[in-house]
MIDOSE-1310 file (N, C-alpha, C; in nm, 2 decimals, decimal comma, always signed):
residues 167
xxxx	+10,32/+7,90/+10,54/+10,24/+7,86/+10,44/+10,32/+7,80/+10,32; +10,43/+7,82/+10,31/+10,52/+7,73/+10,21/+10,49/+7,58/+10,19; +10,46/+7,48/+10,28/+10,47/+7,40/+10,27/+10,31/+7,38/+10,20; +10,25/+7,45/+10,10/+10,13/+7,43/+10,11/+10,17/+7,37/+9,99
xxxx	+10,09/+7,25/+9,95/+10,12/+7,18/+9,77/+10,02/+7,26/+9,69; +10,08/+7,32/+9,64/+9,98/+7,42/+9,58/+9,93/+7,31/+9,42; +10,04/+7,22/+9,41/+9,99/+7,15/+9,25/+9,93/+7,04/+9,31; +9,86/+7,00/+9,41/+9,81/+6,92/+9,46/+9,62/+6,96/+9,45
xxxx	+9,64/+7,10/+9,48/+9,52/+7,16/+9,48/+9,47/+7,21/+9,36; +9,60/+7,26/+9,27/+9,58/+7,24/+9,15/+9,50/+7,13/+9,03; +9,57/+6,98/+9,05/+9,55/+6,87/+9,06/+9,35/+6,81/+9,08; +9,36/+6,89/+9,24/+9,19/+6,83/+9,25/+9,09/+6,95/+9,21
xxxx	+9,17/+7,11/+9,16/+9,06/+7,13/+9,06/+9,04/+7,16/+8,96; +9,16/+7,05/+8,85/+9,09/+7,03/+8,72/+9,04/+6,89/+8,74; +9,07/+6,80/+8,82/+8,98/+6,67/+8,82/+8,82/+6,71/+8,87; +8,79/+6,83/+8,95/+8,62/+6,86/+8,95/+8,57/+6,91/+8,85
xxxx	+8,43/+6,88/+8,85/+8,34/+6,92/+8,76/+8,39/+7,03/+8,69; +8,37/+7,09/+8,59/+8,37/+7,26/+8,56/+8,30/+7,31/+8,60; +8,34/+7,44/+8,61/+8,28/+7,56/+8,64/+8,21/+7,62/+8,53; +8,11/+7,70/+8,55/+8,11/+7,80/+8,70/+7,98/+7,69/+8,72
xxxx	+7,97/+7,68/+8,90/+7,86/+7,65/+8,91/+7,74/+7,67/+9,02; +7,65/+7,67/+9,00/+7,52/+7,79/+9,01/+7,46/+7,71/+9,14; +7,39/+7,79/+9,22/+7,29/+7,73/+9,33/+7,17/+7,74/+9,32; +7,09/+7,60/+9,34/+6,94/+7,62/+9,38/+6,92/+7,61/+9,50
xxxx	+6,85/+7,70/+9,58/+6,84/+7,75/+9,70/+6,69/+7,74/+9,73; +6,58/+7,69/+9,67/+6,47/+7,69/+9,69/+6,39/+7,67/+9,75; +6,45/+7,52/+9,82/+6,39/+7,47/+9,92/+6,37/+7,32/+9,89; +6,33/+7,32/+9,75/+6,29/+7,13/+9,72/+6,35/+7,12/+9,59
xxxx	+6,40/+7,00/+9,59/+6,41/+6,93/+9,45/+6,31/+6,91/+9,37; +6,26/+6,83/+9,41/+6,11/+6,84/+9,36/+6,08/+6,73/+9,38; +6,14/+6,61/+9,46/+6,09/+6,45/+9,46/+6,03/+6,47/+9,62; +6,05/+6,53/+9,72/+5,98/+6,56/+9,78/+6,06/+6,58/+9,93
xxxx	+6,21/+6,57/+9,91/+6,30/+6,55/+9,96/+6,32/+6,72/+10,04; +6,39/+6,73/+10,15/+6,41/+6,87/+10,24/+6,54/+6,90/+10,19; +6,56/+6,88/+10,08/+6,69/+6,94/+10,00/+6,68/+7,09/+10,00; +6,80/+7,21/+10,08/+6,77/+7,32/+10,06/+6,89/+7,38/+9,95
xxxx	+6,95/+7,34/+9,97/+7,07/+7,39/+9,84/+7,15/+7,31/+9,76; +7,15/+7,32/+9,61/+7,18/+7,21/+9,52/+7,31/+7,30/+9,47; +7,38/+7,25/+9,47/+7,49/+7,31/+9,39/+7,54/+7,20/+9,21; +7,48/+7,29/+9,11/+7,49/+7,23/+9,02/+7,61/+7,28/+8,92
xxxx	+7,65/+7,20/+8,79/+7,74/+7,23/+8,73/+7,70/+7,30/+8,65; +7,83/+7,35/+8,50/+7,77/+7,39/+8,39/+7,66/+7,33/+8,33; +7,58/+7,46/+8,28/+7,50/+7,41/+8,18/+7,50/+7,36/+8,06; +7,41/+7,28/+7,97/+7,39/+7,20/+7,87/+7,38/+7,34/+7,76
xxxx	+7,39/+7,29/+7,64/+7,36/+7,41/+7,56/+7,21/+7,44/+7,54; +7,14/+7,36/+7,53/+6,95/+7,31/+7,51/+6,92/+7,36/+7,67; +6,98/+7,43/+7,78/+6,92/+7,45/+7,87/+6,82/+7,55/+7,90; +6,70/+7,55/+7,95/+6,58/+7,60/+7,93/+6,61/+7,72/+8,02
xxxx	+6,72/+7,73/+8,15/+6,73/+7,83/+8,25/+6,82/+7,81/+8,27; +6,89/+7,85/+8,24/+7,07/+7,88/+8,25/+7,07/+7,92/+8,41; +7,17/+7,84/+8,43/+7,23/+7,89/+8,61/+7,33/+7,99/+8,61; +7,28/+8,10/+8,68/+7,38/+8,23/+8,71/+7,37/+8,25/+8,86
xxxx	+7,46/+8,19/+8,90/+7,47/+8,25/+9,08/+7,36/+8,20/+9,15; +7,31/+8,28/+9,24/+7,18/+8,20/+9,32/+7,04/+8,20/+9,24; +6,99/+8,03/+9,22/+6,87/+8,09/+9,14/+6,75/+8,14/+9,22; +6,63/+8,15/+9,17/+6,46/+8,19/+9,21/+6,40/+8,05/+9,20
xxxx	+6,33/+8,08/+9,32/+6,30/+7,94/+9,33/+6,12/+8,00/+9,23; +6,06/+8,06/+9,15/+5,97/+8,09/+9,10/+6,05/+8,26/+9,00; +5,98/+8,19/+8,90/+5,96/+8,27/+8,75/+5,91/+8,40/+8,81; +5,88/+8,52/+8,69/+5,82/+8,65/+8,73/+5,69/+8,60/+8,73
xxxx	+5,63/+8,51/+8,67/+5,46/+8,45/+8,73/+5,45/+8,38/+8,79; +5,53/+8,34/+8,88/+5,52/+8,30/+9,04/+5,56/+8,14/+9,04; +5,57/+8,09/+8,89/+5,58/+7,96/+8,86/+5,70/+7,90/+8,92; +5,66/+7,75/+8,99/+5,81/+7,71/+9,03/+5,92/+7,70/+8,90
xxxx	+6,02/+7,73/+8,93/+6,13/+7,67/+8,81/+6,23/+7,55/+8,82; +6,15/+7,45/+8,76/+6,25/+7,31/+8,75/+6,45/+7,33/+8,73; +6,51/+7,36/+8,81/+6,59/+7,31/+8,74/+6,71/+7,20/+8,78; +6,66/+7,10/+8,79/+6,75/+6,99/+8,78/+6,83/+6,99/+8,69
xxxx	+6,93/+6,90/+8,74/+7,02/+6,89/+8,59/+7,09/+6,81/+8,67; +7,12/+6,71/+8,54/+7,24/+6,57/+8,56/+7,34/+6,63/+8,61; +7,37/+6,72/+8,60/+7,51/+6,78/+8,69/+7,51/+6,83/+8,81; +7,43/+6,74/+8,91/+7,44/+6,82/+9,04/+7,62/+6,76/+9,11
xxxx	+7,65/+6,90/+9,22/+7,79/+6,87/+9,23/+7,73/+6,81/+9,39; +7,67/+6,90/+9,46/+7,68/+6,88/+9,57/+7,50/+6,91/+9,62; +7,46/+6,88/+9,75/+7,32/+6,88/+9,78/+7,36/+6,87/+9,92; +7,27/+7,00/+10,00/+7,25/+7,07/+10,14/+7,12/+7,03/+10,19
xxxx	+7,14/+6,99/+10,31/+6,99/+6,93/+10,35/+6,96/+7,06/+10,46; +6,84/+7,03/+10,52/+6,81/+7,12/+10,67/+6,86/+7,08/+10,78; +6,93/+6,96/+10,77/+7,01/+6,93/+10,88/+7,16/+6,97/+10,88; +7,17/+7,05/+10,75/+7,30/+7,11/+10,81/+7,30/+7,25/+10,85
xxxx	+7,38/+7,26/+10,92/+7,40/+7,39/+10,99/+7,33/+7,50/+10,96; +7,44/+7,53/+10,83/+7,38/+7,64/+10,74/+7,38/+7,63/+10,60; +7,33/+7,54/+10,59/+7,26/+7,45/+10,46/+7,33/+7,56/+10,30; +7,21/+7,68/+10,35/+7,24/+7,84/+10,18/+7,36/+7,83/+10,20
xxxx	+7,44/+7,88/+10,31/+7,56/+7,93/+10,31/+7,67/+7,85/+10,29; +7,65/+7,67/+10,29/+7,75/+7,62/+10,26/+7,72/+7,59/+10,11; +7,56/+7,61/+10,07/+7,58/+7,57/+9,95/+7,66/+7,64/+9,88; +7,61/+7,81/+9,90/+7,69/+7,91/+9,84/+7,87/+7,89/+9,83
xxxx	+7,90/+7,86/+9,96/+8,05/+7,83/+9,95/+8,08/+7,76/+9,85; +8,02/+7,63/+9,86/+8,10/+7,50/+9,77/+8,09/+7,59/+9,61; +7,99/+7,64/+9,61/+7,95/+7,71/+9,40/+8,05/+7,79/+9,40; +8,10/+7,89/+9,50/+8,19/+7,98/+9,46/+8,30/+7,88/+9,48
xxxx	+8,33/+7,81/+9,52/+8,50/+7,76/+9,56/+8,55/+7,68/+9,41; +8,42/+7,69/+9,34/+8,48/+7,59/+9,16/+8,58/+7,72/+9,11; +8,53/+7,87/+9,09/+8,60/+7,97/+9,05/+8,68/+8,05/+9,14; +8,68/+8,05/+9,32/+8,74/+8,11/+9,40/+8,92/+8,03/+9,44
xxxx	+8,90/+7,91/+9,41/+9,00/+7,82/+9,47/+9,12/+7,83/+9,32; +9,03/+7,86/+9,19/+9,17/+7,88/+9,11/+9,26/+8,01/+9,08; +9,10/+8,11/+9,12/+9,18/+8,22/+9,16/+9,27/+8,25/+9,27; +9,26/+8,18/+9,38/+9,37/+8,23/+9,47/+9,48/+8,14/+9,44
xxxx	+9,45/+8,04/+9,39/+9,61/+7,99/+9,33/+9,67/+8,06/+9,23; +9,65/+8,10/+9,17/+9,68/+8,23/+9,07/+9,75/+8,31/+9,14; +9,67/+8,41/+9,22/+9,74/+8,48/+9,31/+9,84/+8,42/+9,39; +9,84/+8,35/+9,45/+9,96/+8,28/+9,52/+10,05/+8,25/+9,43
xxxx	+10,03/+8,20/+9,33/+10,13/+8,20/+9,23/+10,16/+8,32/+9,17; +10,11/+8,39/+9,16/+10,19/+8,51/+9,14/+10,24/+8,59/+9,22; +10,19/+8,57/+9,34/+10,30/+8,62/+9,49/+10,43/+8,58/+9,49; +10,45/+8,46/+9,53/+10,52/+8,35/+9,52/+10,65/+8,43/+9,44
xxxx	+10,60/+8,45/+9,28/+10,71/+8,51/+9,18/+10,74/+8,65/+9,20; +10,63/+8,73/+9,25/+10,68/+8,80/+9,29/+10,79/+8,84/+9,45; +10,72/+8,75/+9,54/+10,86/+8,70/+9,64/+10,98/+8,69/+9,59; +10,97/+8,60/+9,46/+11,15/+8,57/+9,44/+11,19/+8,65/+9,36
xxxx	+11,11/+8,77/+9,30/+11,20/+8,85/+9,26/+11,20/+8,99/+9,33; +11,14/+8,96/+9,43/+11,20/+9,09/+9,60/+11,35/+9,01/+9,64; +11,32/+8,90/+9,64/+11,43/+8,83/+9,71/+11,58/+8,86/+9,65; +11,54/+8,85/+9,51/+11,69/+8,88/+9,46/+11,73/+9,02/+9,43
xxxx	+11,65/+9,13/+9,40/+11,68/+9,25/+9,42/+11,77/+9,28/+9,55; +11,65/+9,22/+9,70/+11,72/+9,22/+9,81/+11,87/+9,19/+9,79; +11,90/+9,06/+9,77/+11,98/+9,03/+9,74/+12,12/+9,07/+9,67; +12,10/+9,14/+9,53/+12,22/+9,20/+9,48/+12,21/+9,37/+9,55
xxxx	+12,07/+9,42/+9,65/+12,18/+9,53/+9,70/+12,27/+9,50/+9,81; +12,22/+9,37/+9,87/+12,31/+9,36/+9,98/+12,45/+9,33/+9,95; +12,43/+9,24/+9,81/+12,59/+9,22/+9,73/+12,66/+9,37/+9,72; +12,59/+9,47/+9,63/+12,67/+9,59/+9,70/+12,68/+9,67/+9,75
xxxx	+12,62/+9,69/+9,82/+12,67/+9,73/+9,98/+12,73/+9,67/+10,06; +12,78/+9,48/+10,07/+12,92/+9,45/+10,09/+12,98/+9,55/+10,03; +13,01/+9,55/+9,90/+13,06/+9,60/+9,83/+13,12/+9,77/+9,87; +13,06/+9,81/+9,86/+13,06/+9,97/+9,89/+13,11/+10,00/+10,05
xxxx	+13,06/+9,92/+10,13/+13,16/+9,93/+10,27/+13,31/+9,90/+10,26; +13,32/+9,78/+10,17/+13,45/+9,73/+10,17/+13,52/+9,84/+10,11; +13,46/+9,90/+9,97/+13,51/+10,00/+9,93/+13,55/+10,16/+10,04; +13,47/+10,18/+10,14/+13,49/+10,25/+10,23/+13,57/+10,28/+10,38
xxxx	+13,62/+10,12/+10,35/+13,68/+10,06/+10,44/+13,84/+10,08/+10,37; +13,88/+10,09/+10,21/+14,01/+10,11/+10,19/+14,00/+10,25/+10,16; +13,91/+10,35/+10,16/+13,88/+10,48/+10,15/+13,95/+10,51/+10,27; +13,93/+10,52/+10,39/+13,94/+10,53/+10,50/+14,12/+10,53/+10,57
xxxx	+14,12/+10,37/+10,46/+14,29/+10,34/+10,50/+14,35/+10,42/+10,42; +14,33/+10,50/+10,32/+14,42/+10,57/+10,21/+14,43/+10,69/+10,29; +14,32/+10,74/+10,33/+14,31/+10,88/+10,39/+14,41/+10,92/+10,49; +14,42/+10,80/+10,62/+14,42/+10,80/+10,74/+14,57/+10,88/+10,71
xxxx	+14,67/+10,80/+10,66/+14,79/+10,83/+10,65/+14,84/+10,97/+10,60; +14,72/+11,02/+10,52/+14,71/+11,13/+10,45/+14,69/+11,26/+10,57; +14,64/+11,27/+10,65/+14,55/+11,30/+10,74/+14,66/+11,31/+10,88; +14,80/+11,24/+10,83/+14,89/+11,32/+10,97/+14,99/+11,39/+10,90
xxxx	+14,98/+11,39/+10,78/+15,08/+11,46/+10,68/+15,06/+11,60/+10,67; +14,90/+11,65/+10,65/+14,85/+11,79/+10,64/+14,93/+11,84/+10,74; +14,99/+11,99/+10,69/+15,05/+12,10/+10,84/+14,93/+12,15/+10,84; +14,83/+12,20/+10,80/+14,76/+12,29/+10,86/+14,63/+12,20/+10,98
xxxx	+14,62/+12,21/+11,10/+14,56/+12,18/+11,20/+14,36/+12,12/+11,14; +14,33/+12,25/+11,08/+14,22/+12,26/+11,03/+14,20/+12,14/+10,94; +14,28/+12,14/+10,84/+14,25/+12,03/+10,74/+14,29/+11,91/+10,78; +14,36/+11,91/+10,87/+14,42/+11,76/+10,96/+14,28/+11,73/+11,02
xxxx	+14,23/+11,76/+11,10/+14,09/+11,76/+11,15/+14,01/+11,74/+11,07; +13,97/+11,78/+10,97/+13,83/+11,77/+10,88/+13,92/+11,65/+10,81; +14,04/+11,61/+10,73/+14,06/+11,49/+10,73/+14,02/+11,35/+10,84; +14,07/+11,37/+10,94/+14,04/+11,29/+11,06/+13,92/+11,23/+11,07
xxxx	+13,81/+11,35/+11,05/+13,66/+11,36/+11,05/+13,60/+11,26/+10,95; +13,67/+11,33/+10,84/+13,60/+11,27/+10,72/+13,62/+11,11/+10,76; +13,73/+11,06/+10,80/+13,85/+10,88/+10,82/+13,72/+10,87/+10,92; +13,71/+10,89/+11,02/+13,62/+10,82/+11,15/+13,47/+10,82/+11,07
xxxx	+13,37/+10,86/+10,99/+13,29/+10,89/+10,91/+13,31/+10,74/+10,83; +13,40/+10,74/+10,71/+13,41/+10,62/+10,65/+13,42/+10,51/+10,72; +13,45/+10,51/+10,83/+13,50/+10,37/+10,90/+13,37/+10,33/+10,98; +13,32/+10,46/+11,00/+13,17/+10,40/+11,12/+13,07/+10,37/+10,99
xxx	+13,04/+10,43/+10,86/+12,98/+10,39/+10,76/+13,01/+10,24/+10,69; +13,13/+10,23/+10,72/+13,14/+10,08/+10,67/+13,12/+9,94/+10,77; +13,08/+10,02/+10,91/+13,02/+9,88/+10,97/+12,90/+9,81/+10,92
């Protein structure tokens, strides 16, 4: 997924409409057309019924509710597949598609700063083998010099220990 242009997608969603924007799912426009889902933009300030998510296609007194608006983004007919469900998609994708850029972008930085943590412990732990590796050479010589058997041995011990630790 690296190669994804993430400022490309960036790019095509501040050139769309703004957000957020709301679905009519009613069934008609009202010109007489088998339009089943309108995906419209923000509202005007003078708007008589603000768009919040999926609207009613009728008021609490059963009345139909107009709401056209010069800002349609997109329009679902009955010939598609699944007409609600794509409407629904395209309304969430004005505020879903910048949030996951977000998150990807903040993965992303968070990746590169795993990466270099990774990074500098691997720097020392070179580090600390190499150091174990002249641990090992100081001892060795040390380690046929002891007279006592016992401590020649747990020296030895200890030398084969640093040396298999610093592979």
């Amino acid at each position: 997924m690296s190669d994804l242009d993430l400022e490309a997608i960036r790019q095509r969603c501040e050139r769309a409409t703004e957000g957020p924007w709301a679905i009519e799912s009613c069934g008609e426009k009202g010109d007489g057309s088998d339009v089943v889902g309108v995906v419209f933009g923000p509202d005007d300030e003078a708007c008589e019924h603000p768009l919040l998510g999926d609207l009613p296609a009728c008021d609490d007194e059963g009345e139909p509710i107009d709401y056209y608006r010069d800002e349609v983004v997109a329009e679902f007919y009955h010939g598609n597949r699944r007409p609600h469900a794509d409407a629904r998609f395209v309304a969430h994708a004005r505020s879903d598609v910048p949030a996951l850029l977000a998150e990807v972008t903040r993965l992303r930085a968070e990746n590169e700063r795993i990466i270099a943590v990774v990074t500098d412990y691997e720097r020392k732990i070179y580090g600390l083998r190499a150091l174990l590796r002249e641990c090992a050479d100081a001892l060795e010589p040390l380690a046929f010099s002891v007279d006592r058997a016992y401590d020649r041995e747990q020296l030895h011990a200890l030398v084969r220990r640093a040396r298999e630790s610093a592979k």
